[in-house]
N, CA, C and O atoms as a Tinker XYZ file with bonds, in Angstrom:
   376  protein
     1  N     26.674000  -23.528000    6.380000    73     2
     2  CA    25.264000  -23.863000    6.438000    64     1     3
     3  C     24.500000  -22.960000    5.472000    63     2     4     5
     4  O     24.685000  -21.755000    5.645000    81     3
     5  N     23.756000  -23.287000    4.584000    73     3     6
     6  CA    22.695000  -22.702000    3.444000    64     5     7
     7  C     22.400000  -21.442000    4.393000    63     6     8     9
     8  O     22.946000  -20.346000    4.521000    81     7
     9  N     21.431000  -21.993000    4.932000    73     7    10
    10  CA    20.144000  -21.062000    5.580000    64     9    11
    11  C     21.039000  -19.879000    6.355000    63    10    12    13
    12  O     20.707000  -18.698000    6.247000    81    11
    13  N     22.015000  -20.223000    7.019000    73    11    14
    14  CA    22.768000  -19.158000    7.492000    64    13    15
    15  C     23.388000  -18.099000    6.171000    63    14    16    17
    16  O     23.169000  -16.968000    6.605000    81    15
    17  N     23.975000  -17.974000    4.937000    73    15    18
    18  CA    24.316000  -17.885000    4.082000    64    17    19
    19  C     23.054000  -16.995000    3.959000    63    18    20    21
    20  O     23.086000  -15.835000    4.371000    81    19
    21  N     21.841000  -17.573000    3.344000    73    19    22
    22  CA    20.529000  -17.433000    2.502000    64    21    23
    23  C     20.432000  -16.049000    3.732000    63    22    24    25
    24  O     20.658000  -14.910000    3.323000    81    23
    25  N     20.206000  -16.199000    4.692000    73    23    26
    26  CA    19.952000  -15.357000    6.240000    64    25    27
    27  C     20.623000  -14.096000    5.552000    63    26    28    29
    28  O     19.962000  -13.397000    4.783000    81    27
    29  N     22.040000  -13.800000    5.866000    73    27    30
    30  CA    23.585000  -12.742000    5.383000    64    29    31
    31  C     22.517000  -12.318000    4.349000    63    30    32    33
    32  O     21.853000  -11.318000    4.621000    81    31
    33  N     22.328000  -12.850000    3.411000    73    31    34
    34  CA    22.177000  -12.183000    1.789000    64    33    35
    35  C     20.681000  -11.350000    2.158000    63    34    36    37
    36  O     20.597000  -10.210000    1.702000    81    35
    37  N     19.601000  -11.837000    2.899000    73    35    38
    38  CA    18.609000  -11.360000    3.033000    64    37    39
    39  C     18.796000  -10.163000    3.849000    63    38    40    41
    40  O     18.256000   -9.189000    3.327000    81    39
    41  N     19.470000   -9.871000    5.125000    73    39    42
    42  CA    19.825000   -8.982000    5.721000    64    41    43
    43  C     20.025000   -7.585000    4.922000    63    42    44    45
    44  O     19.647000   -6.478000    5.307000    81    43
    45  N     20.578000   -7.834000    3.949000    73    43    46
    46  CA    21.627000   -6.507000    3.229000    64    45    47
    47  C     21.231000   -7.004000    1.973000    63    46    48    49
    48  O     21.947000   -7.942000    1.624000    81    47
    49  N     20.089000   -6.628000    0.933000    73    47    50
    50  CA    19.563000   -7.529000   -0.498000    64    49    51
    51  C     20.148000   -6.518000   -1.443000    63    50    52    53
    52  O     20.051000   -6.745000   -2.649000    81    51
    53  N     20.710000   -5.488000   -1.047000    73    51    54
    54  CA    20.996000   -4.240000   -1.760000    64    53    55
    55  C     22.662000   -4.019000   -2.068000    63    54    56    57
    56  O     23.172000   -3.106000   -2.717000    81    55
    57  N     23.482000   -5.405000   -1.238000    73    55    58
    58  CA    24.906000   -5.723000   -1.327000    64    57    59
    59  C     25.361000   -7.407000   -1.702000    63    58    60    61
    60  O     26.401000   -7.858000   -2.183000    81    59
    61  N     24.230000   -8.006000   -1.298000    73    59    62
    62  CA    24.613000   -9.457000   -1.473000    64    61    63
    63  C     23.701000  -10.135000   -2.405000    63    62    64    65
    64  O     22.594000   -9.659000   -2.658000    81    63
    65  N     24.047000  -11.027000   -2.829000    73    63    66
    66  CA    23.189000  -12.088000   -3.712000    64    65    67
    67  C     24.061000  -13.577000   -3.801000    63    66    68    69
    68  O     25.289000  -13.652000   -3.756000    81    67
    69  N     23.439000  -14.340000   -3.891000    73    67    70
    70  CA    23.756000  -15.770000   -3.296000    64    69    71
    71  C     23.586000  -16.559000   -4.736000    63    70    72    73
    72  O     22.573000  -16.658000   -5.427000    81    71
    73  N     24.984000  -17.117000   -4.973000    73    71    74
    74  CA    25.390000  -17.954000   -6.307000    64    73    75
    75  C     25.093000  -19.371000   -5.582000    63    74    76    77
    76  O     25.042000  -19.571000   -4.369000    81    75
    77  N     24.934000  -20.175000   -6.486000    73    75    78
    78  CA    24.274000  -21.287000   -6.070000    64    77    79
    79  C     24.245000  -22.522000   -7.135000    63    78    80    81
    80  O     24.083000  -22.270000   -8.329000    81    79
    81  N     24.389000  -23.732000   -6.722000    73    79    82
    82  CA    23.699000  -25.004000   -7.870000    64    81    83
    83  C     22.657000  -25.177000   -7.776000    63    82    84    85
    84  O     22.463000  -25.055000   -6.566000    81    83
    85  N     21.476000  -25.464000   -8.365000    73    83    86
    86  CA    20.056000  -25.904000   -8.013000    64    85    87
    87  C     19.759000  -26.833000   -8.869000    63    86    88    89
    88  O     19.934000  -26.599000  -10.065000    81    87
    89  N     19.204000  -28.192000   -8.407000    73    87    90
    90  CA    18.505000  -29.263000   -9.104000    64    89    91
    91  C     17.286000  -29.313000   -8.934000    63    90    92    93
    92  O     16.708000  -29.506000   -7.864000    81    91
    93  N     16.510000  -29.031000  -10.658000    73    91    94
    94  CA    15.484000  -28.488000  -10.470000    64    93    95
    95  C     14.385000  -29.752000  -10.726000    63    94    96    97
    96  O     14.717000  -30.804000  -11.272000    81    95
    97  N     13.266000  -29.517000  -10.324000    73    95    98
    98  CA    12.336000  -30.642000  -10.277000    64    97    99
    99  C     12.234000  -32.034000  -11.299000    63    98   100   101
   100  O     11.693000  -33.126000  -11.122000    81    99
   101  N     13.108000  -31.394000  -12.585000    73    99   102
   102  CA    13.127000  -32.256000  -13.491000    64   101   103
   103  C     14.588000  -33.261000  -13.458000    63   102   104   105
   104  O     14.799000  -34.238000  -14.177000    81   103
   105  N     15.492000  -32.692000  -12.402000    73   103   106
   106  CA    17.026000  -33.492000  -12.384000    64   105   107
   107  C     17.855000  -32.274000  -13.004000    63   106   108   109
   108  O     19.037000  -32.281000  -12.663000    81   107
   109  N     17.588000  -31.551000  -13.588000    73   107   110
   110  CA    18.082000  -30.419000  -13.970000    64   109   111
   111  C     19.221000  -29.318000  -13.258000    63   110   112   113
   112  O     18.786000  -28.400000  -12.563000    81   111
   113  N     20.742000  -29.484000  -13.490000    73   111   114
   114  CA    20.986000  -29.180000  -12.380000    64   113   115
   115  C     22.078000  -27.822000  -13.150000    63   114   116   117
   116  O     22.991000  -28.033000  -13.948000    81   115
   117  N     21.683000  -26.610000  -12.678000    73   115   118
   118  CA    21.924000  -25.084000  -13.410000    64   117   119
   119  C     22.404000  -24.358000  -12.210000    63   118   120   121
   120  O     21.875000  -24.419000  -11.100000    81   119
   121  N     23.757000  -23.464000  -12.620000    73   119   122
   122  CA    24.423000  -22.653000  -11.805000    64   121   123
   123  C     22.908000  -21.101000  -11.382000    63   122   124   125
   124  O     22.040000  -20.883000  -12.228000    81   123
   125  N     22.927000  -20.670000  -10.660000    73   123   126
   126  CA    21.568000  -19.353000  -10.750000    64   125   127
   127  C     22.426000  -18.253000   -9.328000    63   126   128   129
   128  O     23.068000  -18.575000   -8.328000    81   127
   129  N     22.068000  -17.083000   -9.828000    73   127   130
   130  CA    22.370000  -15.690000   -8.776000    64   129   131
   131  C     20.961000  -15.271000   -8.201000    63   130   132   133
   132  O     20.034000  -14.637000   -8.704000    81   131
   133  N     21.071000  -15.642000   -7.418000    73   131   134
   134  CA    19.542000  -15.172000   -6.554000    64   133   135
   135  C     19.884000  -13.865000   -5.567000    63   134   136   137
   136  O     21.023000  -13.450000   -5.350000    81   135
   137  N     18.871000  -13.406000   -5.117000    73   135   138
   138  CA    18.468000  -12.044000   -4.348000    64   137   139
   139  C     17.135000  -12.862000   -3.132000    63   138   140   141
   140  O     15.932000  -12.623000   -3.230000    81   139
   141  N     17.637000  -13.635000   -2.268000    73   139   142
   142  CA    16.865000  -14.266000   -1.452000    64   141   143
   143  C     15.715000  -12.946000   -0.448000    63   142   144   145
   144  O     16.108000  -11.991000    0.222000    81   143
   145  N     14.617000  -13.293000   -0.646000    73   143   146
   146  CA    13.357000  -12.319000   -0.183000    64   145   147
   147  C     13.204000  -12.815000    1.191000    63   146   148   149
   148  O     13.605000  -12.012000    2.034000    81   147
   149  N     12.714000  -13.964000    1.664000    73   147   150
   150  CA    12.213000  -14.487000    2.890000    64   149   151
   151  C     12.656000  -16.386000    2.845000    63   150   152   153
   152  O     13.156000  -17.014000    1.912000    81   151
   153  N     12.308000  -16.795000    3.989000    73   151   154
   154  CA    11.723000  -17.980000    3.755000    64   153   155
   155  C     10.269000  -18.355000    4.116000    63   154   156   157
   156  O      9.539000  -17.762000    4.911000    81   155
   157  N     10.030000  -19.284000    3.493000    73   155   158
   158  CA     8.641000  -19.793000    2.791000    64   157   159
   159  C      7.940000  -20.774000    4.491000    63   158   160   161
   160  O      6.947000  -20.854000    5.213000    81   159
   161  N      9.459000  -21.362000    4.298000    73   159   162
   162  CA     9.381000  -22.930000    5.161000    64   161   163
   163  C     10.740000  -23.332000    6.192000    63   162   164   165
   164  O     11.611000  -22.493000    5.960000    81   163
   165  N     11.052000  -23.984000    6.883000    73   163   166
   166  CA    12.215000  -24.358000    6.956000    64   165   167
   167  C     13.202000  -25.463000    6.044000    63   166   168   169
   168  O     14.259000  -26.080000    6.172000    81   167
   169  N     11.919000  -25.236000    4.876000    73   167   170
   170  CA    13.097000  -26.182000    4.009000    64   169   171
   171  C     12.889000  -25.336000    2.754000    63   170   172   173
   172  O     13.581000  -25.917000    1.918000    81   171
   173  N     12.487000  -24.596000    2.335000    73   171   174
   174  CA    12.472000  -23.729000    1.119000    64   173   175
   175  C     12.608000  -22.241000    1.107000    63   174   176   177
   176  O     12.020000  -21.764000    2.078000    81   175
   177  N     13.039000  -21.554000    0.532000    73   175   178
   178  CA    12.977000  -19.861000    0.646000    64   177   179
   179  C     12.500000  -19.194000   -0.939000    63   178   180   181
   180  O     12.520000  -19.878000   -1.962000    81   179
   181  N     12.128000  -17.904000   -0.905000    73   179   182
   182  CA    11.698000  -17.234000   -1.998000    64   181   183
   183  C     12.499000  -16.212000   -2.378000    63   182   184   185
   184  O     12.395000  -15.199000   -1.685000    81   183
   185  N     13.388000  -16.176000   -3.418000    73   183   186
   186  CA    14.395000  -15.621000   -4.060000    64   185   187
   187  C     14.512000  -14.788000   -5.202000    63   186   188   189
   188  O     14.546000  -15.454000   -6.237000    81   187
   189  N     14.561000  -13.974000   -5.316000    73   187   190
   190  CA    13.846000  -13.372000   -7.095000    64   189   191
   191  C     15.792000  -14.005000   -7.865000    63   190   192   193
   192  O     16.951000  -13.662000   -7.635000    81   191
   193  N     15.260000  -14.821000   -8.601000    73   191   194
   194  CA    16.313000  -15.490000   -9.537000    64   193   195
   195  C     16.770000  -14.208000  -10.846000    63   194   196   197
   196  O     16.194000  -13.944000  -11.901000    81   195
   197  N     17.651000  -13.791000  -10.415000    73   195   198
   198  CA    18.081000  -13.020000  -11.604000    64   197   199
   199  C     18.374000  -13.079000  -13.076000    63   198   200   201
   200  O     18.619000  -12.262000  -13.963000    81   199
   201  N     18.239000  -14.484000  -12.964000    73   199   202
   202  CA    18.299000  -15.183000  -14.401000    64   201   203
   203  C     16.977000  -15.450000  -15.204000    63   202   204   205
   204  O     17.005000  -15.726000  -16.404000    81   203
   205  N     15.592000  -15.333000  -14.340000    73   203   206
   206  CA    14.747000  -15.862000  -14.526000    64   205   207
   207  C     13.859000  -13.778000  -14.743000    63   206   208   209
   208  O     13.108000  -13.303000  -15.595000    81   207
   209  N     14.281000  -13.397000  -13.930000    73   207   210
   210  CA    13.789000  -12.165000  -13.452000    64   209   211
   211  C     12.873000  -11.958000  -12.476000    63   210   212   213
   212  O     12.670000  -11.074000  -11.644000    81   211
   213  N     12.455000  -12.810000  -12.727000    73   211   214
   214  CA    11.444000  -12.628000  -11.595000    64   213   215
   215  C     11.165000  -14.045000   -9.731000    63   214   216   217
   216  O     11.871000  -15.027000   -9.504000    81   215
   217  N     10.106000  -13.608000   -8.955000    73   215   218
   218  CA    10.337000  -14.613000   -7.861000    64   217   219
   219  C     10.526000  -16.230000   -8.372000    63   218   220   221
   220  O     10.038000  -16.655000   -9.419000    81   219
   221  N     11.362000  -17.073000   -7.386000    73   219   222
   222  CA    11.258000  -18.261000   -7.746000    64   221   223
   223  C     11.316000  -18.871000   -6.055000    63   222   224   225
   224  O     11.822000  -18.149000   -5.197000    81   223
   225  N     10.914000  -19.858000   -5.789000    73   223   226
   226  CA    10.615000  -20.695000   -4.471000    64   225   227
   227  C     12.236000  -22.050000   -4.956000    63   226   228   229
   228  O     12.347000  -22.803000   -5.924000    81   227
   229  N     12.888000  -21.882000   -4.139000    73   227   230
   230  CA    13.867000  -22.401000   -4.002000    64   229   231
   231  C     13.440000  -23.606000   -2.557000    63   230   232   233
   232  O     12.948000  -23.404000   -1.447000    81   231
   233  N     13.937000  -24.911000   -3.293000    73   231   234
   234  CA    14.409000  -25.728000   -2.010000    64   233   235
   235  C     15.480000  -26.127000   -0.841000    63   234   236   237
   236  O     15.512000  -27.358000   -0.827000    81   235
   237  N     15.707000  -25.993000   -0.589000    73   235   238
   238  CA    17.380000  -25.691000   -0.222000    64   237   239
   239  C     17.912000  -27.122000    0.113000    63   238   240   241
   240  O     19.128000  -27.159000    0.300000    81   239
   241  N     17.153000  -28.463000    0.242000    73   239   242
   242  CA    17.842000  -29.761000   -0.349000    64   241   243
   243  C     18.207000  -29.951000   -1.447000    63   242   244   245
   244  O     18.860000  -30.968000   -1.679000    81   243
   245  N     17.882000  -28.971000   -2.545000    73   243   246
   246  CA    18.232000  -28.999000   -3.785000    64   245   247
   247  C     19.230000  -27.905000   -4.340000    63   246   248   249
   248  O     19.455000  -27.879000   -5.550000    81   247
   249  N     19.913000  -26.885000   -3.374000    73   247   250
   250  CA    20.597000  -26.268000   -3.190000    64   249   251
   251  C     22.155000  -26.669000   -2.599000    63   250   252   253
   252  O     22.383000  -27.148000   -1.489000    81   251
   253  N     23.387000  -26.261000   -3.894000    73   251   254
   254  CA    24.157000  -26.548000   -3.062000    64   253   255
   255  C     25.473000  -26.064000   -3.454000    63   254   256   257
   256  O     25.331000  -25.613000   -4.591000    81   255
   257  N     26.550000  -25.947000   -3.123000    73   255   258
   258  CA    27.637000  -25.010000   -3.366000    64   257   259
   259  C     27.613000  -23.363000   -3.242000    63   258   260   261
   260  O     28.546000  -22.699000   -3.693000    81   259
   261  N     26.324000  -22.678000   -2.510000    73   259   262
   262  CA    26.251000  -21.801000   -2.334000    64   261   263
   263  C     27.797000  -20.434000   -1.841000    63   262   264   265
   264  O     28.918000  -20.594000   -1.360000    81   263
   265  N     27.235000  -19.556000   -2.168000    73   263   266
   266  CA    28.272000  -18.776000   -2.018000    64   265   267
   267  C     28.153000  -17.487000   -2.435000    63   266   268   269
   268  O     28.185000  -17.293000   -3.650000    81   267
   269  N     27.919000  -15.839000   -1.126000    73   267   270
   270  CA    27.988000  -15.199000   -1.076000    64   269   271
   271  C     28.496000  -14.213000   -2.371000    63   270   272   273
   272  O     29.666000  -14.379000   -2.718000    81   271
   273  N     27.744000  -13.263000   -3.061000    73   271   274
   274  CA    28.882000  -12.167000   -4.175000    64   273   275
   275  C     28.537000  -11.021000   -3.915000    63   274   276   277
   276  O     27.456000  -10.827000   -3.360000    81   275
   277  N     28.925000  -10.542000   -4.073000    73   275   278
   278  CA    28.301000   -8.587000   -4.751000    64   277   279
   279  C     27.438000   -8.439000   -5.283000    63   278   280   281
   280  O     27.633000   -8.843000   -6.429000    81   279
   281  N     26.256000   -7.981000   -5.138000    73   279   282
   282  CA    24.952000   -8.010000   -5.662000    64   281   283
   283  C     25.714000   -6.669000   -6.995000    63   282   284   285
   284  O     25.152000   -6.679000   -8.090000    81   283
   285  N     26.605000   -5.902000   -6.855000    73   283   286
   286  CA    26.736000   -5.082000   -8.242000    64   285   287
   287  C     27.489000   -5.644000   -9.335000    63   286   288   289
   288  O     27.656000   -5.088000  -10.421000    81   287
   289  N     27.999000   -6.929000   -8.952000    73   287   290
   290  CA    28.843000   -7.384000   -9.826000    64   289   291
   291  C     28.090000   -8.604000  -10.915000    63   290   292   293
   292  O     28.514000   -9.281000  -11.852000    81   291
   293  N     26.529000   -8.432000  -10.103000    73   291   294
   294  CA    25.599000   -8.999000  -11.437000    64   293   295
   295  C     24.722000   -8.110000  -12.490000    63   294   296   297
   296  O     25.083000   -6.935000  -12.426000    81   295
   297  N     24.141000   -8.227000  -13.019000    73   295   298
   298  CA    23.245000   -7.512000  -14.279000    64   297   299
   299  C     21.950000   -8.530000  -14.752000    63   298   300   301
   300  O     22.095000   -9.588000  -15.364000    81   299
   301  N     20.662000   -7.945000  -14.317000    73   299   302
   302  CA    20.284000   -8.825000  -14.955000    64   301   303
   303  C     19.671000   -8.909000  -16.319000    63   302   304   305
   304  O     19.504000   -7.869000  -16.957000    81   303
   305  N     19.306000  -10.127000  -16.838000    73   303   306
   306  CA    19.582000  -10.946000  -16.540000    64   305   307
   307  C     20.425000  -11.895000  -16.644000    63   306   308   309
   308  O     20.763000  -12.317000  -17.750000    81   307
   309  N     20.825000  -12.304000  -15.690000    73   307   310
   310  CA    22.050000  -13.595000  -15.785000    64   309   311
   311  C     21.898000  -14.980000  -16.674000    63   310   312   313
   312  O     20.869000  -15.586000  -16.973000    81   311
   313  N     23.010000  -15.217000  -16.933000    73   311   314
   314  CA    22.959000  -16.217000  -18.021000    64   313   315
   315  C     22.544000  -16.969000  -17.074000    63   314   316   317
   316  O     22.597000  -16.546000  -15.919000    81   315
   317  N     21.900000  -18.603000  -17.435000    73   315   318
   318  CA    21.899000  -19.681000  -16.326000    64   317   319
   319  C     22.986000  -20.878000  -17.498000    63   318   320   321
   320  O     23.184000  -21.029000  -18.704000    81   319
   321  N     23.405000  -21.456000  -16.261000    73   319   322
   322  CA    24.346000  -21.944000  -16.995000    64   321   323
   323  C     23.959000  -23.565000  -16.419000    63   322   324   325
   324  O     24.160000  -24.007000  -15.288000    81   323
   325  N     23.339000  -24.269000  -17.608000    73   323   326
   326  CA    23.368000  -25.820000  -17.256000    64   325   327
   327  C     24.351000  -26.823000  -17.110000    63   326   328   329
   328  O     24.975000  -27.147000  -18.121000    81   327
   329  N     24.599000  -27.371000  -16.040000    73   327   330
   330  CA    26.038000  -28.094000  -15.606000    64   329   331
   331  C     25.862000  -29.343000  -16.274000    63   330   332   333
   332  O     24.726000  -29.771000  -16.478000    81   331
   333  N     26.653000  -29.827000  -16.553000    73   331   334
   334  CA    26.823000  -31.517000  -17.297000    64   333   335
   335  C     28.194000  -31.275000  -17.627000    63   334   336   337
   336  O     28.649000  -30.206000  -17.220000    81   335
   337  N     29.039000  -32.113000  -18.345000    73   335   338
   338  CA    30.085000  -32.948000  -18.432000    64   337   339
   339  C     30.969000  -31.004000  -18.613000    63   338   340   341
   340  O     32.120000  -30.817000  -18.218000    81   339
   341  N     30.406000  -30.256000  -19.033000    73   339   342
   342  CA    30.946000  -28.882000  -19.341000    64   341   343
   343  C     30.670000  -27.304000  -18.520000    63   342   344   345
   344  O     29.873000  -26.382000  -18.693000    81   343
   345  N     31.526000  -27.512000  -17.785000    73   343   346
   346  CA    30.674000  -26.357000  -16.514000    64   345   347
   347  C     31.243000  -24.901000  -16.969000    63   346   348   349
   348  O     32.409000  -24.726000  -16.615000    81   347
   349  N     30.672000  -23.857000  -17.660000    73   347   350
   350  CA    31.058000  -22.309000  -17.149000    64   349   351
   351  C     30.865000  -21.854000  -16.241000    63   350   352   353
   352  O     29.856000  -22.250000  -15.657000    81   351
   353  N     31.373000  -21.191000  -15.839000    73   351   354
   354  CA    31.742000  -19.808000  -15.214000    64   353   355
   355  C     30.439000  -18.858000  -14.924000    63   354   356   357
   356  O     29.833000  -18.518000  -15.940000    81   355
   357  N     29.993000  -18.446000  -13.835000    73   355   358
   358  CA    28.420000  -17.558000  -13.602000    64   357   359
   359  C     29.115000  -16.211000  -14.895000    63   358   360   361
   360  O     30.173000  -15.642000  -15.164000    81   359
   361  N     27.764000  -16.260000  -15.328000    73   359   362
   362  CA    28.067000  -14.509000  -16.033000    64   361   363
   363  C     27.885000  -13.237000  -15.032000    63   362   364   365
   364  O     26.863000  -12.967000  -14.400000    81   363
   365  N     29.095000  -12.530000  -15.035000    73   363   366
   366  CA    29.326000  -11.853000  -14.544000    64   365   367
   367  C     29.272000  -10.083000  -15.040000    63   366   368   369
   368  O     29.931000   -9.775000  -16.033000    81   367
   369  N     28.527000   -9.065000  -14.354000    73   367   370
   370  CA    28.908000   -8.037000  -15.405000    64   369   371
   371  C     30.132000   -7.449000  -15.449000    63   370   372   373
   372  O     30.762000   -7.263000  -14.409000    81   371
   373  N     30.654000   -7.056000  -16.766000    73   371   374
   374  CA    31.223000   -6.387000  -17.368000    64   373   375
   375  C     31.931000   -5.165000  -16.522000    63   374   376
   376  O     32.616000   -4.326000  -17.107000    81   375
């Protein structure tokens, strides 16, 4: 379950960060490492996107393949990586 997941990472923001697909308002659909802050709603939460640097309001119907990492094993900022016919790999640090 997302929100349970999104929950874990918020608990401990200083060990976890939450990898994720997101389809973004435009159909746009990009791998992102978030640092989830709160939730907003029961259908959205506020995340500082590490790729972006700064807060972003996440939907979580538009959220999906989520999955727990090591908040030290990112740097930001993270590449975002746009999915279509050619998917990489999250950038990871070094």
């Amino acid at each position: 379950m997302p929100a349970k997941l999104i929950t874990t990472a918020m608990k401990c923001p200083d060990d976890l960060v939450v990898c994720l697909e997101y389809i973004d308002s435009k159909g746009v659909k990009t791998r992102r490492v978030v640092s989830p802050i709160r939730f907003v709603s029961g259908t959205s939460f506020l995340g500082l996107c590490l790729s972006r640097c700064e807060p972003r309001r996440f939907q979580l119907d538009r959220c999906s393949n989520l999955r727990l990492a090591r908040a030290a094993d990112f740097v930001m900022p993270v590449e975002i990586t746009t999915l279509g016919s050619q998917e990489a790999p999250l950038a990871a640090a070094s």
